[in-house]
N, C-alpha and C positions, 0 to 999 in steps of 0.2 A: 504494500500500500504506500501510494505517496503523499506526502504530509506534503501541505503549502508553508513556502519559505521564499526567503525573496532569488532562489537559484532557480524557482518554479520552469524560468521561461526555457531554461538551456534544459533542464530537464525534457520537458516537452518535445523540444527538437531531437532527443536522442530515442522518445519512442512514438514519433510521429508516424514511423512506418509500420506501427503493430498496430492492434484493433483499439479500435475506442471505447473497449470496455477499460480500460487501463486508467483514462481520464475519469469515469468515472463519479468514484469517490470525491478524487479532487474538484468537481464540478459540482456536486454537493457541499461540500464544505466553503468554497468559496461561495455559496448561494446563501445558505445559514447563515456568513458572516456578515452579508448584506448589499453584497457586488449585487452589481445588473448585469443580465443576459449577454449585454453587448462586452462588458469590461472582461467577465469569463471567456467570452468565444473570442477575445482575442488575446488573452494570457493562454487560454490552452489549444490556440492556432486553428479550429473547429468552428465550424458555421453555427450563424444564431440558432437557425432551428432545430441544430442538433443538440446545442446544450439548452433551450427551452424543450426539448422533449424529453430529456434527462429530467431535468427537475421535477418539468407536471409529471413522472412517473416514480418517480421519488415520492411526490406527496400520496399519489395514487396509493401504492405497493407499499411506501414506508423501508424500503432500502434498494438497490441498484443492483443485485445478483443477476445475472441471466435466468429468466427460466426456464425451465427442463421443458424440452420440443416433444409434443407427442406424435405417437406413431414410427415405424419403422422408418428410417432416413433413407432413401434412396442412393443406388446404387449405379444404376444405368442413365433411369432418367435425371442427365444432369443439364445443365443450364448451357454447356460446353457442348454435348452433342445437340439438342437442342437450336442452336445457332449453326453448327456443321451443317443441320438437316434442313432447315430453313435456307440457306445459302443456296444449297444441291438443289432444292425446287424450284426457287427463285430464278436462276439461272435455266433450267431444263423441266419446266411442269408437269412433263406426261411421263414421270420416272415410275416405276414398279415401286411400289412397299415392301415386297416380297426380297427385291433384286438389293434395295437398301438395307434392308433387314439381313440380310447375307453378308454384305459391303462393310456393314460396323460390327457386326457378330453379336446381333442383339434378334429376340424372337418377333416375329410378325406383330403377334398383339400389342407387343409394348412401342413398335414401329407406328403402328397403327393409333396406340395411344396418344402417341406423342403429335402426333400430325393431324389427329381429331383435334383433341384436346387441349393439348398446349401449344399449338400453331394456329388453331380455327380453319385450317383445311380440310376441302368435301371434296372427294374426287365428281370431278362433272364429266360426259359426256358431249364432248362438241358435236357438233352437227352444223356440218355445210351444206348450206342453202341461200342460194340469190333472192332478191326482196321480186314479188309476185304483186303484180299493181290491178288493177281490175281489169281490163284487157287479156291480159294474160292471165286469169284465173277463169275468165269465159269461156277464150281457146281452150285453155284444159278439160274444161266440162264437157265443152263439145266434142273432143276426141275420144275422152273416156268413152263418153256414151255409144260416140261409132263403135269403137275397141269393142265395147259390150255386144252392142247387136250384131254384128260381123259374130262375135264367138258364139252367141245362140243360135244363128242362123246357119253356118258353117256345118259343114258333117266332119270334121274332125270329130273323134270319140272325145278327147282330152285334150285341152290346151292348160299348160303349165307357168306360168307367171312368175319369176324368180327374180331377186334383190339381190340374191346372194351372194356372197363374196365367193372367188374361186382362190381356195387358202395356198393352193401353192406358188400364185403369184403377189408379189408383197410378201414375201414369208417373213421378213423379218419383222416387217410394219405394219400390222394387224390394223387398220383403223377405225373398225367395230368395237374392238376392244379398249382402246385406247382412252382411257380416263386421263384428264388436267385434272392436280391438286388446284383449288383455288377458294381462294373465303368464299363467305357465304353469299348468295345474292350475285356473285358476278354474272 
């Protein structure tokens, strides 16, 4: 614990690079003695509102301990891969979860966690289509309907009507399949 002395300020300087539980104490005690918010945060080199929120929890709690975190701490999901993951999408959207999930050596779910959850990415479905003005939504109606009566009237047994993709070309680029990570509402 550090006691206030008039050596306070070079103190400070030597543990400026450790955490601000260290101050503290000392930002209690020089609050008791009757300093202001402002006179503290810059004896102990710390922004106002970080030694006003020491104090009002000082009065709150009645002492400056940290309190004990519930819940198991996490392991994987860190704040570190988290931003890795964020980056990788940002840059490349239609990435695989699966394929990322293999990439950091972390399981699907918790991939999938992190990119629901603590990214707010929804994998979406593009779908390319040109804008259809009323004109051109007439023409359509009117071809369909030929299309139609042509196949009732016709003596084929079977006409077959297919969208489908033929998967062995494109193999590598599926683009039925192909989800964009993106917030919500895009």
């Amino acid at each position: 614990m550090i006691l206030y002395n008039e050596h306070l300020p070079f103190a400070c300087h030597l543990f400026c690079e450790m955490r601000p539980s260290i101050h503290r104490h000392v930002i209690v005690q020089l609050s008791q003695e009757g300093k202001t918010v402002k006179e503290i945060a810059s004896i102990v080199k710390m922004r106002a509102t970080s030694v006003r929120r020491i104090c009002q929890r000082f009065k709150e709690r009645g002492h400056v301990e940290a309190i004990p975190k519930s819940g198991r701490p996490r392991s994987v999901n860190t704040s570190e891969l988290r931003k890795k993951i964020k980056k990788k999408v940002q840059r490349k959207s239609h990435r695989s979860m699966r394929h990322m999930a293999k990439e950091y050596g972390i399981s699907e779910g918790t991939m999938r966690n992190i990119v629901k959850n603590d990214l707010k990415l929804f994998p979406y479905r593009i779908r390319k289509a040109h804008l259809l003005n009323a004109s051109m939504m007439q023409t359509r109606l009117e071809r369909a309907r030929s299309l139609l009566a042509w196949a009732a009237k016709s003596s084929f047994a079977r006409v077959i009507f297919s969208d489908e993709k033929i998967f062995t070309v494109e193999r590598s680029h599926n683009s039925q399949n192909t989800r964009q990570l993106l917030p919500k509402g895009s």
